[in-house]
C-alpha positions in Angstrom: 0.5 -2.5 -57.4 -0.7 1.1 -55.9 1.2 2.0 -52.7 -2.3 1.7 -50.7 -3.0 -1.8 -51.8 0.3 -2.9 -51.2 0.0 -1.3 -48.0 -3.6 -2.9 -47.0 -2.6 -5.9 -47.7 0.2 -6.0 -45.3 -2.1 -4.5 -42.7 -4.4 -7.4 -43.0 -1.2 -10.0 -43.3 0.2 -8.3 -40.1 -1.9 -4.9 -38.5 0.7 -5.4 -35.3 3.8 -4.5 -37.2 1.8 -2.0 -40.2 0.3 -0.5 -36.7 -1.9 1.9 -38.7 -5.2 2.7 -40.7 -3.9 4.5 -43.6 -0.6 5.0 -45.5 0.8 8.4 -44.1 0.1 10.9 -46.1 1.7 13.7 -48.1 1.4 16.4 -45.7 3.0 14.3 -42.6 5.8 13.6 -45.2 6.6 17.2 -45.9 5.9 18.0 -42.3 8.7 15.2 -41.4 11.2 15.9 -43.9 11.2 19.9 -43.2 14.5 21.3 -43.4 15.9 18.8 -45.1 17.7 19.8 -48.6 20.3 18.4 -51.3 23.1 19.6 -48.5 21.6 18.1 -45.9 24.1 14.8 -46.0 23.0 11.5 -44.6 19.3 10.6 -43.9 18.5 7.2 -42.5 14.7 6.4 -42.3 13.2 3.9 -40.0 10.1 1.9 -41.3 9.2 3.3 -44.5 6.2 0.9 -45.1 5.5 1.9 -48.5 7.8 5.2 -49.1 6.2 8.4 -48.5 8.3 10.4 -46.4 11.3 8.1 -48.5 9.2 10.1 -51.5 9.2 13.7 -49.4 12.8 13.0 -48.7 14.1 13.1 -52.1 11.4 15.6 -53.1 13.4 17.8 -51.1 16.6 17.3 -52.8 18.7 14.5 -50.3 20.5 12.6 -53.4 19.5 8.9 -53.5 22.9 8.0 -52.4 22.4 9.8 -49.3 19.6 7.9 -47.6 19.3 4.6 -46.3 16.3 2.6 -45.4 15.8 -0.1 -42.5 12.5 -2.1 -43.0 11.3 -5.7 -41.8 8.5 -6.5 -44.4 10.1 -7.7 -46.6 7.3 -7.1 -49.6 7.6 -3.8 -48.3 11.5 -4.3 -48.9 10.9 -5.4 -52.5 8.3 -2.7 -53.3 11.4 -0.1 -52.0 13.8 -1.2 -54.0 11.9 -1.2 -57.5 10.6 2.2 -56.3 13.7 4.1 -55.4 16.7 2.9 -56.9 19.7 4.3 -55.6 18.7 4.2 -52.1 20.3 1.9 -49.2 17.8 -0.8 -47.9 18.4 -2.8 -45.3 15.5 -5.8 -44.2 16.6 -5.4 -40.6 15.4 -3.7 -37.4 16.1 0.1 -36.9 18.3 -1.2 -33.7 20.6 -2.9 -36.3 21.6 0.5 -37.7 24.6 1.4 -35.5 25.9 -1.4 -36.7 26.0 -0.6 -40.5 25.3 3.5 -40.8 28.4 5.2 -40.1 28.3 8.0 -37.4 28.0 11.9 -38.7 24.0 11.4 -40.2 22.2 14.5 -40.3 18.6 12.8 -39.7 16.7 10.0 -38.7 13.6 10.0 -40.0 11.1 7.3 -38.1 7.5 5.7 -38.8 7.7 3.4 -36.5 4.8 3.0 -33.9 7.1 3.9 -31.0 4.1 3.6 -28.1 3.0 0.6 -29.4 6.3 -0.5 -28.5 8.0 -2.7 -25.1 9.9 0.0 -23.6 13.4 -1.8 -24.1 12.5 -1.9 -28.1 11.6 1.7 -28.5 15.0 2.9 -26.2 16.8 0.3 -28.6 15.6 2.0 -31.5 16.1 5.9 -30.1 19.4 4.8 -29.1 20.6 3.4 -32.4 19.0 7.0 -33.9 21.4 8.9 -31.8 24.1 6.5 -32.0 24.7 7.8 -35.4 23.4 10.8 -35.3 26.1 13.6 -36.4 25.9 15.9 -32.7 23.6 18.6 -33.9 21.1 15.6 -35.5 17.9 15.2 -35.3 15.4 12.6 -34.8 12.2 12.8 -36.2 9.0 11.1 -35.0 5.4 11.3 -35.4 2.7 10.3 -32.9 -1.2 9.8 -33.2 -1.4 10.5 -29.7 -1.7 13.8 -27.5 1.9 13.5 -26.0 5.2 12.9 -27.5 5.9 9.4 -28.8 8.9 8.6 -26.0 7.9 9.0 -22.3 9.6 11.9 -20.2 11.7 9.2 -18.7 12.9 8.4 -21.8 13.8 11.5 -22.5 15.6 12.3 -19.6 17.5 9.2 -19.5 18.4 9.5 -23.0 19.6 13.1 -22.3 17.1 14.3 -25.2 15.5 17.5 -25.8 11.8 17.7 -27.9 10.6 20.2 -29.4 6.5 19.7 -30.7 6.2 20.5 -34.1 2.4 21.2 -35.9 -0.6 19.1 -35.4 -0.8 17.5 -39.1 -4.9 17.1 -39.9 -4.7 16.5 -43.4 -3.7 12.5 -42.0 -5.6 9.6 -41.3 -5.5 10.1 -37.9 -4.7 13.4 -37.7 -0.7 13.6 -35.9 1.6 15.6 -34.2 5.4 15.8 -35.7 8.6 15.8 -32.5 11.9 16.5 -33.3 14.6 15.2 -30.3 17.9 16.5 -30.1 21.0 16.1 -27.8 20.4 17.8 -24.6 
């Protein structure tokens, strides 16, 4: 099965937890996974859907040992782990991650449709993301919208600093790439 048949499918089985129109594509993946090299160390993706910044990621070199996945859908789950062997994959929520991703990762790398979000579930997911998050880590996050995908309370409560990264247009929608950081 093609990664966009897979991926409409799951859309039509559940378009509040898929939360988009298309599969991301390529150019958001490289425009996620920028910096990110075979030194890079741990990368820990949130809601990789069908694996294209999973794809990017080890396009740019992370060894397959090196990332770990967290993904509810669990066709999605299956699809992963006949795509990409080698890689972690757990079928739990991102917020689970602290509890099974040591401390020290270089990246978190997140899909997830943050604004769609209840405010305690998207804190509960940022938090886990810094929660293991080596000290000079980043979290990486796309957004549809016009402003970043956590509100400036948020932010500030979280201690974070965001830095706006390029308007991708070669997506369905077109997005904007953040990058948050320790303060």
């Amino acid at each position: 099965m093609s990664d966009l048949a897979l991926f409409r499918r799951r859309l039509l089985k559940n378009p509040r937890q898929v939360s988009a129109i298309a599969p991301s594509s390529r150019t958001l993946a490289r425009a996620m996974t920028l910096g990110l090299g075979p030194n890079s160390g741990p990368v820990v993706e949130f809601g990789p859907g069908t694996g294209r910044f999973t794809e990017a990621i080890l396009a740019r070199g992370v060894p397959p040992e090196n990332v770990t996945l967290f993904e509810l859908d669990e066709e999605f789950v299956d699809y992963l782990r006949k795509k990409f062997p080698g890689v972690t994959i757990h079928q739990l929520p991102a917020q689970d991650a602290a509890h099974l991703v040591a401390p020290g990762v270089s990246t978190v790398i997140s899909g997830l449709p943050l604004l769609s979000m209840p405010s305690d579930v998207r804190e509960g997911i940022v938090s886990a993301a810094f929660a293991i998050l080596a000290p000079r880590g980043h979290y990486v996050q796309f957004t549809y919208g016009p402003r970043p995908p956590l509100p400036p309370e948020t932010i500030e409560t979280l201690g974070l600093k965001v830095n706006k990264g390029h308007k991708v247009w070669a997506n369905l929608p077109p997005a904007t790439v953040y990058r948050f950081r320790r303060a």
